[in-house]
C-alpha positions, 0 to 999 in steps of 0.5 A: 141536183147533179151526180158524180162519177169518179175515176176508177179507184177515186171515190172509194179512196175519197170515203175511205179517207172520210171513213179514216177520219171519223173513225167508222162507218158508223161514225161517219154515217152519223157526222154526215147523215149519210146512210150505210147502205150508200157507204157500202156502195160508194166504197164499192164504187157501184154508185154516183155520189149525189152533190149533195153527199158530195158537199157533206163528205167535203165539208167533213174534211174540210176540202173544197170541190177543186180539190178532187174536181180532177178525179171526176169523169162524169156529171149527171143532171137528175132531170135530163130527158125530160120533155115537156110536149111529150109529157102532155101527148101522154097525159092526154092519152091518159084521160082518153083511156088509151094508155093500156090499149097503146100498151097491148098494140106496142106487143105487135109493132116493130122491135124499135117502136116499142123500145122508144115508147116503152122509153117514153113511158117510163120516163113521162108516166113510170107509175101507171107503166110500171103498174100496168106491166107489173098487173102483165107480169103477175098473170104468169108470175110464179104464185104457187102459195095460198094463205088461209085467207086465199090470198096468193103469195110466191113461197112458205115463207111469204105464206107464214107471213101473210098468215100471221098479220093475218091472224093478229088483223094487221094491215098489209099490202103485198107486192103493192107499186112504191117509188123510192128515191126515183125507182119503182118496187114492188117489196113483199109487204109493205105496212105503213111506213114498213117495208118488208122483204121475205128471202129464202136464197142465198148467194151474193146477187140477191144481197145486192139487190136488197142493198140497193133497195135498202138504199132507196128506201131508207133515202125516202124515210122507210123502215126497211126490214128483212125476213129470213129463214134460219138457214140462211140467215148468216148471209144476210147479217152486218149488211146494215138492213134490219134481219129477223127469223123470228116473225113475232118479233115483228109486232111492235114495230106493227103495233098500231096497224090493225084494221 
């Protein structure tokens, strides 16, 4: 499937337009199935369009692809890269157990080496790279919480929530690897098909974030849900994510995930 990079200013007139035509954003989501989060970003031009979003959008307005083929600049195809020979060296080091031992020599190679097989990597293996860096990463992370189980966790806020799936035996994973819509994750909690995020910061950068998450996570059929405290939450509502303050409201969503 190809994606789609319009010229400036063309893709947020493109869905404006769509927009004006359905009525609303909501209305639109619900003609094309399209999610608000990629409404938001196509808007905001911060994110090619799919061919098939594309098709959907044309189909609404009754537009044929020669229509706007000539505000397109670019066209991306989703598998380019990939290379077969490489995939099965990798594989190979794989079953030979030399991945993690590769991955501590790359730390003592030249800079340029170890951009092409961090490179290699992520495109051929991105679930054991990702795991491998992010168990790195954990070592020196900042967990500086415990919950009462002894779990270690980064802030008060993640702790209260650990807590309490805790007391009421919830299943939960805490930062466990999840590969959304291609890109890899490691949300605060994630409870069968529910993902959840803790946030006490405020500012449009972590917004941003959680909308691109919101995004790839709602495109692979999760729940996505965000946690905040009360003096933060005016920034984090009306952003098309779920936002709740109030833990306990949680449980009905959970009922059924107990150990």
């Amino acid at each position: 499937m190809n994606y789609y990079r319009f010229k400036r200013g063309k893709l947020k007139e493109f869905v404006c337009k769509a927009v004006s035509f359905s009525g609303s954003e909501r209305k639109l989501k619900e003609k094309t199935k399209i999610s608000l989060g990629n409404i938001y970003y196509y808007k905001k031009e911060k994110l090619n369009i799919s061919q098939e979003k594309l098709d959907k959008i044309l189909d609404l307005l009754n537009l044929k692809f020669m229509d706007i083929q000539q505000d397109i600049q670019k066209i991306f195809s989703s598998n380019w890269g990939q290379k077969k020979g490489a995939r099965k060296a990798y594989e190979l080091k794989l079953k030979n157990g030399t991945f993690e031992k590769n991955l501590k020599k790359m730390n003592k190679v030249s800079s340029k080496l170890k951009k092409e097989w961090h490179k290699k990597m992520k495109r051929d293996f991105p679930r054991k790279y990702y795991q491998l860096q992010y168990s790195y990463f954990k070592k020196v992370g900042g967990y500086k919480f415990k919950t009462q189980c002894g779990k270690k966790v980064r802030n008060l806020l993640e702790r209260e929530i650990a807590d309490y799936f805790d007391s009421k035996k919830i299943e939960y994973y805490y930062e466990p690897l999840v590969i959304a819509n291609g890109n890899p994750y490691f949300p605060d909690f994630k409870i069968g098909n529910i993902i959840i995020e803790a946030t006490m910061w405020k500012g449009n950068m972590k917004i941003e974030k959680l909308m691109k998450k919101y995004i790839d996570f709602t495109e692979e059929g999760y729940t996505f849900i965000v946690i905040v405290s009360d003096n933060v939450k005016k920034y984090y509502i009306n952003r098309g994510f779920e936002v709740i303050t109030n833990i306990q409201s949680i449980q009905i969503l959970t009922k059924g995930f107990k150990r």
